[in-house]
C-alpha positions as CSV (number, residue, x, y, z in Angstrom):
1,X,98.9,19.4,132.9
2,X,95.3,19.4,134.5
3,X,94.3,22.5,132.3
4,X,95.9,20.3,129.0
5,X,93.2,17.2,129.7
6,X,90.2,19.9,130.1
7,X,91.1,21.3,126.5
8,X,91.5,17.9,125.1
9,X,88.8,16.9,126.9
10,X,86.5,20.2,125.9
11,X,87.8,19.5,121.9
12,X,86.6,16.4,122.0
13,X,83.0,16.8,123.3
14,X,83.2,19.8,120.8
15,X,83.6,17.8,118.0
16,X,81.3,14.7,119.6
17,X,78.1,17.6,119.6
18,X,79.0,18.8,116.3
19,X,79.2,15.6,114.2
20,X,75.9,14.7,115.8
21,X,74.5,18.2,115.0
22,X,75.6,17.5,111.6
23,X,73.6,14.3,111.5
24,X,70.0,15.7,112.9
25,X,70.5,18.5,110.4
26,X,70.3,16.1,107.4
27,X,67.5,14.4,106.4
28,X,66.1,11.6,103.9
29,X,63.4,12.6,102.2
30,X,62.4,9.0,101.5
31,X,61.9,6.8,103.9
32,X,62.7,3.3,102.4
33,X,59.1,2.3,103.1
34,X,56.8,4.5,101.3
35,X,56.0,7.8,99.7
36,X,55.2,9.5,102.5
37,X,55.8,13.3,102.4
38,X,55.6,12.9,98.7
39,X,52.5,13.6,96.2
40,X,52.4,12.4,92.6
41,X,51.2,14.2,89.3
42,X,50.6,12.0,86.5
43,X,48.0,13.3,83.9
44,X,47.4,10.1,82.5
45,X,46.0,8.9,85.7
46,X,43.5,11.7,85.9
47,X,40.6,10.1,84.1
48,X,41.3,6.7,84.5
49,X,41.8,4.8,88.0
50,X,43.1,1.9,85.3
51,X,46.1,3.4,85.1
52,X,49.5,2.6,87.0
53,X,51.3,5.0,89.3
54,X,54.7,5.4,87.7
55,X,56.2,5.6,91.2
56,X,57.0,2.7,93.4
57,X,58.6,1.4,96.2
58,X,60.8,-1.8,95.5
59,X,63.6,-3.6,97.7
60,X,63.8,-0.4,99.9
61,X,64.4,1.7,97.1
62,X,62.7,4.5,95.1
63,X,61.7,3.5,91.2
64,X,60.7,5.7,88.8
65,X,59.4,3.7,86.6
66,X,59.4,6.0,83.5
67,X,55.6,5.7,82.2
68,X,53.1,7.3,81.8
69,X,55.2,10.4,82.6
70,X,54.6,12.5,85.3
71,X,56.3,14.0,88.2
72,X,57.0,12.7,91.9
73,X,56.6,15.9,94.1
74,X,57.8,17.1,97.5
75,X,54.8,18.1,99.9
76,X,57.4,20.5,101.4
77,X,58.9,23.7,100.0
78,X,62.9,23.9,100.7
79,X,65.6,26.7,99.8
80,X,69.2,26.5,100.6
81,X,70.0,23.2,101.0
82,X,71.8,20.1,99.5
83,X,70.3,17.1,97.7
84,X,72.8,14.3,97.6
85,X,71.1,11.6,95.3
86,X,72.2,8.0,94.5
87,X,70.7,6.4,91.4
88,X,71.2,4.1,88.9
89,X,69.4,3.3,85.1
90,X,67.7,-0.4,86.1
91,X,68.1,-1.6,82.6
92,X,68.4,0.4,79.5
93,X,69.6,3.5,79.9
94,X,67.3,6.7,79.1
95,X,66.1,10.0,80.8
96,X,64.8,11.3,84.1
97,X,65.6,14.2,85.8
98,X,65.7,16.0,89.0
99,X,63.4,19.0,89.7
100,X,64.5,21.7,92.0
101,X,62.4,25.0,92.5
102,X,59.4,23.0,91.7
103,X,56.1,25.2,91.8
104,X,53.0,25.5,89.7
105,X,52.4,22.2,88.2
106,X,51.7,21.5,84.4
107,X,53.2,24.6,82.9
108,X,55.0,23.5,80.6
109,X,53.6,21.2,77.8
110,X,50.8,20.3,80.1
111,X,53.2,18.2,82.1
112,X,55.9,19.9,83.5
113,X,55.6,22.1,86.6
114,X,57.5,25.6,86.8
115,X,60.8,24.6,87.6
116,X,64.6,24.4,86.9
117,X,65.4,20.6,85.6
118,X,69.1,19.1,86.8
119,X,69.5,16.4,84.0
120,X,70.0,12.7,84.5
121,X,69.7,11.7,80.6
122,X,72.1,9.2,80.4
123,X,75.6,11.1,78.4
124,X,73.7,14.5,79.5
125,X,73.6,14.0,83.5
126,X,74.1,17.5,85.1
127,X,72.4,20.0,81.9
128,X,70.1,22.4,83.0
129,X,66.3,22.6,81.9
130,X,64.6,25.9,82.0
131,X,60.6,25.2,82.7
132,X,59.3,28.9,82.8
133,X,62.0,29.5,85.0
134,X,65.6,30.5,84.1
135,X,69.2,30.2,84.8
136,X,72.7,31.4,83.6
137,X,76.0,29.8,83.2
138,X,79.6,30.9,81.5
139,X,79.8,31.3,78.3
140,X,75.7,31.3,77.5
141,X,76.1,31.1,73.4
142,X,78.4,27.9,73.3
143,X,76.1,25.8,76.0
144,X,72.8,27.4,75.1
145,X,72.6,28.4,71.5
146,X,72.0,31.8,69.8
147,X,70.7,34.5,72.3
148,X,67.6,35.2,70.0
149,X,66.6,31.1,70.5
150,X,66.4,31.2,74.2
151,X,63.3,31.0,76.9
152,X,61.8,28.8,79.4
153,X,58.5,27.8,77.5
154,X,57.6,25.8,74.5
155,X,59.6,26.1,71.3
156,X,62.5,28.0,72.9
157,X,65.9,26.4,73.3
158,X,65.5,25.7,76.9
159,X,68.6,23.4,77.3
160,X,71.8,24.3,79.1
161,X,74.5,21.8,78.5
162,X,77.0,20.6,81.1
163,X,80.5,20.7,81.5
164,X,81.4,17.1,80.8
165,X,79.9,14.5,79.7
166,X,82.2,12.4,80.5
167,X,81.4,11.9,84.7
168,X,78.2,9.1,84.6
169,X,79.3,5.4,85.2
170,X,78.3,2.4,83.1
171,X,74.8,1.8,82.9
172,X,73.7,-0.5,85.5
173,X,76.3,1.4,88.0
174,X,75.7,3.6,90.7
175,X,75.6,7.0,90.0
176,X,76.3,9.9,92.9
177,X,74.5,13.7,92.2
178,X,74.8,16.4,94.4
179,X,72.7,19.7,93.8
180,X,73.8,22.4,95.9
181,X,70.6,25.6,95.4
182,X,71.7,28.4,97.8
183,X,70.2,31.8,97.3
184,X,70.1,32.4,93.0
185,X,72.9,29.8,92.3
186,X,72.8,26.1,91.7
187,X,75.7,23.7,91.6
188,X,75.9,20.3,90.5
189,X,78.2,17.3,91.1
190,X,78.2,13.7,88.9
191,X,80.6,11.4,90.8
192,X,82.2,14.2,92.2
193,X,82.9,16.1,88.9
194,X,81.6,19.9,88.9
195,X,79.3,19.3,85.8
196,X,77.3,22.9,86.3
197,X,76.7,25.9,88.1
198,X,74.0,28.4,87.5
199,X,73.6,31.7,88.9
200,X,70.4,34.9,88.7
201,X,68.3,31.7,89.0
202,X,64.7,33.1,88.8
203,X,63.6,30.7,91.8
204,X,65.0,30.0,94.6
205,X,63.1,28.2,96.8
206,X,60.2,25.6,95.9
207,X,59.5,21.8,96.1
208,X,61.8,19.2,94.6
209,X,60.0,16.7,91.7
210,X,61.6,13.1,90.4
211,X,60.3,12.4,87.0
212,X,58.8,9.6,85.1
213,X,60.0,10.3,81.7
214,X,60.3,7.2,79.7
215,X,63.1,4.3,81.4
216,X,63.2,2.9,84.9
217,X,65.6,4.7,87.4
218,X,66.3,3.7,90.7
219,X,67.3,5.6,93.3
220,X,68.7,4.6,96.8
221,X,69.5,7.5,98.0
222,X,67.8,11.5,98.2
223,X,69.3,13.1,101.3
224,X,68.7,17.1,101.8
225,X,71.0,18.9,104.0
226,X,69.9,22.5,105.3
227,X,72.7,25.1,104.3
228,X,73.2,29.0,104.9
229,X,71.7,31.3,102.9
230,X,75.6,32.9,102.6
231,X,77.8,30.4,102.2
């Protein structure tokens, strides 16, 4: 019986240790606060200290508030992992998107940084976006266009349409994304529907960029969990 209570007991510190490892190994990547361990890029603030910084901190939360456009950057590089993001269109719905594989900034269009774009275009919210980058899904033709149209760099039909568009909640709702980037493939979740997943990714590893393009989003939550490389 003695030997039955040490394995109970032995399970349960077990489990104890490795819900709290679970917990260290996450990680918000905004603080609630401020933007601290983020950098901004916003050309339209280059010449002229006039100008607003698209990205604030309100009630707790993270706002992108659409214009001028421009990009809210990691300072940190990061490669399998997954982002778990909570957001929510603030008032009319519109387009914003979530960067992963973020490097050289401006390379597309004199705005866009080398990248791979996860949608959050409200009724589009889990495409991809090549940005001198590339990625590639099932049944490329239907979801990409004709073969001889594609590329990653102006002019070229860069758009990789989802599985559903059917997954986003009202407009004004919270919304859940999860982006899972481990090795070449990325995967991606809207309210717990699979809406993507892109494999020979041409990145995989680099920052992660929010965008200011055009409506206010809000986002509560951007939570990065380290995973293996083989999983």
């Amino acid at each position: 019986m003695r030997n039955i209570w040490l394995i109970i007991a032995w399970a349960l510190v077990a489990s104890a240790c490795s819900s709290g490892a679970k917990k260290e190994t996450s990680v918000s990547l905004f603080n609630g606060t401020d933007l601290t361990g983020w950098h901004w890029d916003v050309p339209a603030m280059d010449n002229d200290p006039e100008v607003r910084n698209p990205f604030i901190v309100r009630d707790g939360m993270l706002v992108s508030l659409g214009t001028p456009g421009g990009h809210l950057i990691t300072d940190a590089v990061y490669e399998n992992y997954r982002l778990e993001v909570e957001y929510r269109f603030a008032g009319q719905p519109g387009n914003c998107g979530v960067l992963v594989h973020a490097s050289t900034p401006r390379a597309l269009y004199g705005m866009f940084p080398k990248s791979i774009e996860v949608q959050m275009m409200h009724e589009n919210a889990g495409d991809f976006w090549c940005i001198v980058e590339d990625i590639e899904v099932p049944d490329m033709e239907s979801r990409r266009g004709p073969k001889e149209n594609w590329g990653i760099t102006e002019g070229k039909e860069r758009r990789i349409r989802n599985l559903t568009d059917a997954s986003e909640n009202p407009v004004g709702e919270w919304n859940s994304m999860v982006i899972e980037c481990v090795a070449d493939e990325v995967k991606v979740w809207v309210n717990g529907d699979m809406v993507n997943h892109g494999f020979n990714a041409t990145a995989t590893k680099g920052q992660i960029a929010v965008q200011a393009e055009g409506s206010e989003v809000e986002f509560r939550k951007l939570e990065l969990t380290p995973l293996a490389a083989g999983r």
